[in-house]
DSSP file (Angstrom, degrees, kcal/mol; ACC not computed):
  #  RESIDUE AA STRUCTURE BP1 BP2  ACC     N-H-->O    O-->H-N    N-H-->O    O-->H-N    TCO  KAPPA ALPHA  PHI   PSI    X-CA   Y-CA   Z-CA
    1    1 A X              0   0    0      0, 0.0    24,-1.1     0, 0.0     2,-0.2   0.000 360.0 360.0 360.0 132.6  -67.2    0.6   25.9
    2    2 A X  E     -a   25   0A   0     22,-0.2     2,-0.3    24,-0.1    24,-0.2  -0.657 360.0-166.6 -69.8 121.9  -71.0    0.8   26.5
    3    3 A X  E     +a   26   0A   0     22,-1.2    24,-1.8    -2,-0.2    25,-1.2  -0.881  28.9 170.0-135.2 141.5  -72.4    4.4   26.2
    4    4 A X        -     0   0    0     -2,-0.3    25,-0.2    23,-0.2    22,-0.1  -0.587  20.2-167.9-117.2  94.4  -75.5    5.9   27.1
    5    5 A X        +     0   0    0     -2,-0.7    25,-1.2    23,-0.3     3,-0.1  -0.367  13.1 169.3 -76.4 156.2  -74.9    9.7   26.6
    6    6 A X        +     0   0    0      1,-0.3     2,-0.3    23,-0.2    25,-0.3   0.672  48.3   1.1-133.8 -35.1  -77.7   11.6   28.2
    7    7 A X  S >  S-     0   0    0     23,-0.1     3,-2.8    24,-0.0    -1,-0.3  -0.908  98.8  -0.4-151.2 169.1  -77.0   15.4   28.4
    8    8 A X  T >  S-     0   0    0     -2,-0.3     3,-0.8     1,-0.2     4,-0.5   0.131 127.6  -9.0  38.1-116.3  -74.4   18.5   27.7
    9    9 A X  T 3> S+     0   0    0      1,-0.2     4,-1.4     2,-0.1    -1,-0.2   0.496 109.4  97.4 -99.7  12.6  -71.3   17.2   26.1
   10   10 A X  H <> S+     0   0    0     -3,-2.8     4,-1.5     2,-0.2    -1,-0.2   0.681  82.1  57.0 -50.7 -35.4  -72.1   13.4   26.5
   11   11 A X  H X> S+     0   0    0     -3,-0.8     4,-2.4     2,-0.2     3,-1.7   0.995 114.7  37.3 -60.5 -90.1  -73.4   13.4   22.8
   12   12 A X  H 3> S+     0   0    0     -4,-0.5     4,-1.5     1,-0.3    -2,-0.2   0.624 114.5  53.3 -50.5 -26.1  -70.0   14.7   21.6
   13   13 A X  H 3X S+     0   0    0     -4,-1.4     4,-2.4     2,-0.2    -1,-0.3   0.882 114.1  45.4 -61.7 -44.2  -68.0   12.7   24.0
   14   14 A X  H <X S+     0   0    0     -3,-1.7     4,-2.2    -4,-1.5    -2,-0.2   0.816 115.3  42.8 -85.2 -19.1  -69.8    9.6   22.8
   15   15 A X  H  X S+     0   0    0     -4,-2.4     4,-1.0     3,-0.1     5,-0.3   0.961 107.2  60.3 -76.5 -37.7  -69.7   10.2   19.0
   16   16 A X  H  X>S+     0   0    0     -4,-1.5     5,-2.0     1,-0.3     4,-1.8   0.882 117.4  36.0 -50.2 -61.6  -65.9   11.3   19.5
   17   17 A X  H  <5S+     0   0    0     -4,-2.4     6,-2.1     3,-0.2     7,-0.3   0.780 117.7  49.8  -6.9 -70.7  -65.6    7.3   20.9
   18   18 A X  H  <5S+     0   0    0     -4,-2.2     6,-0.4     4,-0.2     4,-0.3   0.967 128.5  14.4 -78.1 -70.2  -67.8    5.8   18.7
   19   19 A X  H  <5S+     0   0    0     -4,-1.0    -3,-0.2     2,-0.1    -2,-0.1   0.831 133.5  36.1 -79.7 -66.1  -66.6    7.2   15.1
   20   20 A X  T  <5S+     0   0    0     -4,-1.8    -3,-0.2    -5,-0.3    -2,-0.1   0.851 129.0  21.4 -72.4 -55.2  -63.1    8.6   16.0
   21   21 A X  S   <S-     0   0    0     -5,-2.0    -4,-0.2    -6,-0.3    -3,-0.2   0.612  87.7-148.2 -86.5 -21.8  -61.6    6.6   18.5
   22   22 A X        +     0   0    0     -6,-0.5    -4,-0.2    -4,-0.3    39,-0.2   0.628  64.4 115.3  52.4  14.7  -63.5    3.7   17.8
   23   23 A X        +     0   0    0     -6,-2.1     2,-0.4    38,-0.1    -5,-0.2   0.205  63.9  89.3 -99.3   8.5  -63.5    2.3   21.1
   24   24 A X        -     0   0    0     -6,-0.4     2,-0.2    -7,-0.3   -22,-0.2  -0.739  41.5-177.5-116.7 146.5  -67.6    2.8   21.4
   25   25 A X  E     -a    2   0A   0    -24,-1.1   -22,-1.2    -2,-0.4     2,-0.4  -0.919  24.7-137.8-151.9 131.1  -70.4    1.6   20.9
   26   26 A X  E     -a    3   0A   0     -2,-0.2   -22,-0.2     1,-0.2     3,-0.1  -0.777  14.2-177.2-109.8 138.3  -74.0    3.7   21.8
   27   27 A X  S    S-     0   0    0    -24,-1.8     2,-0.3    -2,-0.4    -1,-0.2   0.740  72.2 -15.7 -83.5 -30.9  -77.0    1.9   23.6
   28   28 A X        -     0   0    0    -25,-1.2    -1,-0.4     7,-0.1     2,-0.4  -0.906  62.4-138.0-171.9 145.3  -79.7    4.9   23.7
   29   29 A X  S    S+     0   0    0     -2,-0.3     4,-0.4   -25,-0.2     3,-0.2  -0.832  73.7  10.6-101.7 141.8  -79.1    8.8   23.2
   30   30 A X  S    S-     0   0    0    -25,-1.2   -23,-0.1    -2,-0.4   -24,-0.0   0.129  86.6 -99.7  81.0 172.7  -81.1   11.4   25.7
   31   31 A X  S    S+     0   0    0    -25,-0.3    -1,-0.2     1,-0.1   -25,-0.1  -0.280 114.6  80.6-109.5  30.0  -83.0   10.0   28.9
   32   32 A X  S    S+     0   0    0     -3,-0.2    -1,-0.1     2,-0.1    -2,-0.1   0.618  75.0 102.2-111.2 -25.2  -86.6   10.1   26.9
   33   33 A X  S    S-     0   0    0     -4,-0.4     2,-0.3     1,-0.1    -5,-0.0  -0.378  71.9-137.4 -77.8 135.1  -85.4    6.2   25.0
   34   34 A X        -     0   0    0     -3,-0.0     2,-0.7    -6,-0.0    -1,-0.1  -0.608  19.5-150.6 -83.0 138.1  -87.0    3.4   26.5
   35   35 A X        -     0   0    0     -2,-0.3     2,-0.2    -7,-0.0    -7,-0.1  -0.939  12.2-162.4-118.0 121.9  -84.2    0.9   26.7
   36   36 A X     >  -     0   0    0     -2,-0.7     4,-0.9     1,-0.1     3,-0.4  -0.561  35.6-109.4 -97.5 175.5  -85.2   -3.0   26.5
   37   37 A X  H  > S+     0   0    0      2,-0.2     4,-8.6     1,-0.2     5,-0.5   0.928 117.2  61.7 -50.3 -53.7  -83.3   -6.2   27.4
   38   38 A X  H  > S+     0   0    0      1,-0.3     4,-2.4     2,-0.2    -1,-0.2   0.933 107.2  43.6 -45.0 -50.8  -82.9   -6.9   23.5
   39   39 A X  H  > S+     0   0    0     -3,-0.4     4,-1.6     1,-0.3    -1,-0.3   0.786 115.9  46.6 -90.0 -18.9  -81.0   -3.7   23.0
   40   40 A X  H  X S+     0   0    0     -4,-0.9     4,-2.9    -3,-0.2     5,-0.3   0.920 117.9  39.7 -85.1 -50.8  -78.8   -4.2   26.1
   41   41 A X  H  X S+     0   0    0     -4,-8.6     4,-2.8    -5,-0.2    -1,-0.2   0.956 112.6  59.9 -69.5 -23.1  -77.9   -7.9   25.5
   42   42 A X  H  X S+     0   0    0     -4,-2.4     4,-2.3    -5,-0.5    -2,-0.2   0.951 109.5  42.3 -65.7 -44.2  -77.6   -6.9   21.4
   43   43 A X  H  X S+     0   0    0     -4,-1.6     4,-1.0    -5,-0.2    -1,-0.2   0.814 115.8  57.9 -86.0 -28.5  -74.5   -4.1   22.3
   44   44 A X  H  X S+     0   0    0     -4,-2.9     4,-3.5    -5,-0.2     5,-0.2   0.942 103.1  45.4  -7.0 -84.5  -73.3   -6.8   24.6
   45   45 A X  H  X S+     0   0    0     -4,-2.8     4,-1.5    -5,-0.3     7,-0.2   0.781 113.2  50.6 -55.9 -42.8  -72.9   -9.2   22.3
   46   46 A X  H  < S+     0   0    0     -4,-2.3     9,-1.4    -5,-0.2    -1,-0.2   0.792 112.5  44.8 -73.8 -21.9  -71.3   -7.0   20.0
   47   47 A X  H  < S+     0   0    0     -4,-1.0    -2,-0.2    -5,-0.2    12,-0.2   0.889 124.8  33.1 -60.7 -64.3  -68.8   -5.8   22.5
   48   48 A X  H  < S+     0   0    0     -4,-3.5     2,-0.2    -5,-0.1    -3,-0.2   0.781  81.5  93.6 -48.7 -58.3  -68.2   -9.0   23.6
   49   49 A X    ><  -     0   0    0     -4,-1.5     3,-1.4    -5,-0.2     6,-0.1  -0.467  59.6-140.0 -92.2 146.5  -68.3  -11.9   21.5
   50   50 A X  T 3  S+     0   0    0      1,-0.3     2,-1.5    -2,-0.2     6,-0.1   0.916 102.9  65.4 -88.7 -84.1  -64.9  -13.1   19.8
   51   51 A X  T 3  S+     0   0    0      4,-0.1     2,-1.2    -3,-0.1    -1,-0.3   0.255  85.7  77.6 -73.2 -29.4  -67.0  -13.7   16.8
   52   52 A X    <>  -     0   0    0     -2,-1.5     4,-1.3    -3,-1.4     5,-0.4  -0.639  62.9-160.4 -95.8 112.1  -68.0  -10.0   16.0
   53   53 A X  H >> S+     0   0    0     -2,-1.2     4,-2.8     2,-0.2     3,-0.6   0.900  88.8  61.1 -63.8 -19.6  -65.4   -8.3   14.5
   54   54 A X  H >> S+     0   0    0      1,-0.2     4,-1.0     3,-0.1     3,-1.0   0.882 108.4  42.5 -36.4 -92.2  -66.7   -5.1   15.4
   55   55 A X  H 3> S+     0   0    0     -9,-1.4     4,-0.7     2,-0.2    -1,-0.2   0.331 110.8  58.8 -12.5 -28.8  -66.4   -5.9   19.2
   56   56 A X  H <X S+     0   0    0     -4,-1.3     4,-1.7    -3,-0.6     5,-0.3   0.752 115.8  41.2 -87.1 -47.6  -62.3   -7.8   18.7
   57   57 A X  H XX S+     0   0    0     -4,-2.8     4,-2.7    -3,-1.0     3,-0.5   0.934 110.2  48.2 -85.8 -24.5  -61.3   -4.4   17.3
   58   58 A X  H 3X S+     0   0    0     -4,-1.0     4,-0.9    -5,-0.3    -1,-0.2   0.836 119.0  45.9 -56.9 -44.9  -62.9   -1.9   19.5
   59   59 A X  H 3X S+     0   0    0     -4,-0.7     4,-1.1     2,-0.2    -1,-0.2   0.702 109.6  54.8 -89.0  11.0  -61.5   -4.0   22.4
   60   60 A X  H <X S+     0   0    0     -4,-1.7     4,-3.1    -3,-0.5    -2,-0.2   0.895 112.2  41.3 -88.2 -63.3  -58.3   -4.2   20.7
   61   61 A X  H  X S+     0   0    0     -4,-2.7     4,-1.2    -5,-0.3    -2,-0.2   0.466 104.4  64.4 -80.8   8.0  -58.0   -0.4   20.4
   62   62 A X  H  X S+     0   0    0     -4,-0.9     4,-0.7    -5,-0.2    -1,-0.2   0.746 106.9  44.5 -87.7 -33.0  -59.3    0.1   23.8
   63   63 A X  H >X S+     0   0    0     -4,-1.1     3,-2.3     2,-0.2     4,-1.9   0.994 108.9  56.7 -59.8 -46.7  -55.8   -1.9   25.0
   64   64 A X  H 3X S+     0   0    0     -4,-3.1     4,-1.0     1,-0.3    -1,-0.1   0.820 113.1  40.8 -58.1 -39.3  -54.0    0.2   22.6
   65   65 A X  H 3< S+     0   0    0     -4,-1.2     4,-0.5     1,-0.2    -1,-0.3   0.280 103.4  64.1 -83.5  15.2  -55.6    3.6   24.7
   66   66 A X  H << S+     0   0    0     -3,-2.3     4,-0.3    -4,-0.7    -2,-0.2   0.503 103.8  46.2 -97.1 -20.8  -55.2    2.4   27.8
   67   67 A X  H  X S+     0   0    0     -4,-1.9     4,-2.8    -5,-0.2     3,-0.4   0.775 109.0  58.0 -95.2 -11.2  -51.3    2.4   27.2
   68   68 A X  H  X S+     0   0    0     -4,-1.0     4,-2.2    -5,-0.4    -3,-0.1   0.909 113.3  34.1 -76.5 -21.3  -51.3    5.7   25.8
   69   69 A X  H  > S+     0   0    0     -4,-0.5     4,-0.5     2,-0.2    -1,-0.2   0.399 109.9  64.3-101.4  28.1  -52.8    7.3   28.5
   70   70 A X  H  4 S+     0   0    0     -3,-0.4     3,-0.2    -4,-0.3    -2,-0.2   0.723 112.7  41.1 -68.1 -49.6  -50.9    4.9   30.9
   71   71 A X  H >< S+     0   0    0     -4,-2.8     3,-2.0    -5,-0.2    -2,-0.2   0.965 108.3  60.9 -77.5 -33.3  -47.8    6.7   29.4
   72   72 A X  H 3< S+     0   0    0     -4,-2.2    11,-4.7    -5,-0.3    12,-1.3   0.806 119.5  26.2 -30.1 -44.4  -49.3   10.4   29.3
   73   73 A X  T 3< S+     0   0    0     -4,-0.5    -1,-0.3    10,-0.3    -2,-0.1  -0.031  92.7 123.2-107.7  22.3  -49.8   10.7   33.0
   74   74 A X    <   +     0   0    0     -3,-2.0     7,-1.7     1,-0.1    10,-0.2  -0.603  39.5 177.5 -70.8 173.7  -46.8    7.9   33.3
   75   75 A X  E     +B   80   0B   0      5,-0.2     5,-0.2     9,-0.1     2,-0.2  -0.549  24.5 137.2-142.8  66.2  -44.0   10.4   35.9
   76   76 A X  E >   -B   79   0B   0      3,-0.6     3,-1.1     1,-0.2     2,-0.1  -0.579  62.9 -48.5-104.4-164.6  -41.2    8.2   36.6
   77   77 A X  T 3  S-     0   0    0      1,-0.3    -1,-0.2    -2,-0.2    -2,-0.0  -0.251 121.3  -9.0 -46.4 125.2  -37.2    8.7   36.6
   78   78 A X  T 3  S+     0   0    0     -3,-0.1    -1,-0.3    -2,-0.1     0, 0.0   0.803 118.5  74.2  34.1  46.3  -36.4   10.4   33.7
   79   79 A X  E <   -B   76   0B   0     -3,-1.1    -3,-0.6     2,-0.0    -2,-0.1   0.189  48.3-167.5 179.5  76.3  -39.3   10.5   31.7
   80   80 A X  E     -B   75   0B   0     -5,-0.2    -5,-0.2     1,-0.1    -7,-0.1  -0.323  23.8-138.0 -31.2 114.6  -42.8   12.7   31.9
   81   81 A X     >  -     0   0    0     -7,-1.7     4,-2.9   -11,-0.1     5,-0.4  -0.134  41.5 -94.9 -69.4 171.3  -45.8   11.5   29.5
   82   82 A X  H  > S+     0   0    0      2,-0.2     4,-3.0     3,-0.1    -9,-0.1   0.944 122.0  54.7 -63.4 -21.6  -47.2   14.3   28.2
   83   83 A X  H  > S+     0   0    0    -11,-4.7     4,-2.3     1,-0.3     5,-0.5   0.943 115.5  48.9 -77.7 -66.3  -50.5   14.9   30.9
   84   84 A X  H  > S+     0   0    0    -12,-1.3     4,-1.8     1,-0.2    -1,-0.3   0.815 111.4  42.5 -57.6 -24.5  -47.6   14.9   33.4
   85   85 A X  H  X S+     0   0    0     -4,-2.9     4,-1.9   -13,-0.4    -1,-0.2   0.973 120.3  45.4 -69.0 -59.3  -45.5   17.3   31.6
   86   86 A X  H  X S+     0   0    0     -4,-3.0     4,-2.4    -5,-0.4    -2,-0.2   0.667 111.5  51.9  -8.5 -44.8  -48.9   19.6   30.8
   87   87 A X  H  X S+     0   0    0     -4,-2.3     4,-4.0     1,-0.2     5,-0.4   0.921 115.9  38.2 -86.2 -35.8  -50.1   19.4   34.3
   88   88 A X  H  X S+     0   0    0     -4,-1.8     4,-1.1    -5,-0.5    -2,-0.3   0.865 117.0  56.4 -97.6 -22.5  -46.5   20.6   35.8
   89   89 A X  H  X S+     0   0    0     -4,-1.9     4,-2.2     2,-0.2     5,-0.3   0.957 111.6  38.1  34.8 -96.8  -46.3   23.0   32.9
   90   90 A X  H  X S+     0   0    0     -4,-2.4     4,-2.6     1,-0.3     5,-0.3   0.932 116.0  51.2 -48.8 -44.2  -49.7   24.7   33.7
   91   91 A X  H  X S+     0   0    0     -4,-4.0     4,-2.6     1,-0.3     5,-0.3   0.958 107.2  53.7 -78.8 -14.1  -49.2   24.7   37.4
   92   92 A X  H  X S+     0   0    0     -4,-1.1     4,-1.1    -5,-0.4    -1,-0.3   0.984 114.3  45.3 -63.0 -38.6  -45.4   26.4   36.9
   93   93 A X  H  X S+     0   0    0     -4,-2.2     4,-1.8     2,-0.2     5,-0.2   0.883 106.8  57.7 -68.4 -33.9  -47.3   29.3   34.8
   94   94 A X  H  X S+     0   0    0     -4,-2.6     4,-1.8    -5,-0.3     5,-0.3   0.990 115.5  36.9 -50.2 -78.0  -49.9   29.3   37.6
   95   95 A X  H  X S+     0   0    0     -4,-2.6     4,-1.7    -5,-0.3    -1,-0.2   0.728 112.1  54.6 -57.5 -27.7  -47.0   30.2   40.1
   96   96 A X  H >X S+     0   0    0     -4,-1.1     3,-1.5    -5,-0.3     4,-1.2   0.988 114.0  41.3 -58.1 -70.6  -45.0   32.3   38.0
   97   97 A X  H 3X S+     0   0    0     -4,-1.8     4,-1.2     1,-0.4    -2,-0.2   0.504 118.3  44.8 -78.2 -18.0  -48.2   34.8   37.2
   98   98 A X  H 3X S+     0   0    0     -4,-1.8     4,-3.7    -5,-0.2     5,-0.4   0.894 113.9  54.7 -83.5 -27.4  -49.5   34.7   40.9
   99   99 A X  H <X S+     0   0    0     -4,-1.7     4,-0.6    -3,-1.5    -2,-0.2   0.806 117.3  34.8 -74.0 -27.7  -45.6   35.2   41.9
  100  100 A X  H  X S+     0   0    0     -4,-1.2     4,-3.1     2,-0.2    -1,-0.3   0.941 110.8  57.1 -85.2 -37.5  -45.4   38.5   39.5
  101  101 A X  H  X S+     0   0    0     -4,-1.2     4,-0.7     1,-0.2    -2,-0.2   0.872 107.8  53.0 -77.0 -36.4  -48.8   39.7   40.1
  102  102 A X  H  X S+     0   0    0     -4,-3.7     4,-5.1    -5,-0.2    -1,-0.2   0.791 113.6  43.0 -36.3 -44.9  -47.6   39.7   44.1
  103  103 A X  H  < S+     0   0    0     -4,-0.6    -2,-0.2    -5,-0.4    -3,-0.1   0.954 107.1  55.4 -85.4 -42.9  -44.5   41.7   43.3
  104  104 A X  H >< S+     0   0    0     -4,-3.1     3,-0.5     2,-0.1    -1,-0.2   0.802 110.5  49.7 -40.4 -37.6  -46.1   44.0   41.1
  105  105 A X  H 3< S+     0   0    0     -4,-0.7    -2,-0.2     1,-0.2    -3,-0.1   0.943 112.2  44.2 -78.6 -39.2  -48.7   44.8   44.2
  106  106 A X  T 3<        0   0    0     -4,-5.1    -1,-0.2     1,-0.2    -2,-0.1   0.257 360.0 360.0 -95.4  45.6  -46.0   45.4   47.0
  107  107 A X    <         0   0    0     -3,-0.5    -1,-0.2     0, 0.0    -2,-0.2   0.271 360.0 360.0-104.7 360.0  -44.0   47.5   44.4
């Protein structure tokens, strides 16, 4: 992944990538950097090319997080990834607490 964070929490999204996750690579912080051809085709090249190892393992662990959150949100027969569990989680508390705060009012 190419990033060019520009504002708010892009900076932390893009180190979190780059450092932690390793699936990043940054082309230009903020919207004031003049961005040339060299630097575009240079983070390219590293991304890309079977020859850099940087670039083999970043895309290596980008397959490896694309099936973990393929299985997070996965929902099939008998088995919830975790986003799916989360999401129907949150939205059961959601209903509970509008469902009490209703009963409480027409008591």
């Amino acid at each position: 992944m190419i990033r060019w964070p520009i504002a708010a929490d892009h900076f932390y999204i893009s180190k979190l990538l780059e450092e932690e996750v390793k699936v990043c690579v940054e082309l230009a912080r903020g919207n004031k950097n003049g961005i040339r051809h060299e630097d575009v085709v240079r983070v390219i090249d590293l991304v890309m090319d079977d020859e850099s190892k940087k670039g083999v393992e970043m895309r290596c662990k980008a397959c490896q997080v694309k099936e973990m959150v393929k299985n997070a949100i996965r929902d099939e027969q008998g088995f919830k990834g975790s986003s799916a569990k989360g999401l129907e989680e949150f939205l059961a508390t959601a209903l509970l607490r509008k469902k009490v705060k209703m009963d409480r009012h027409h008591n």
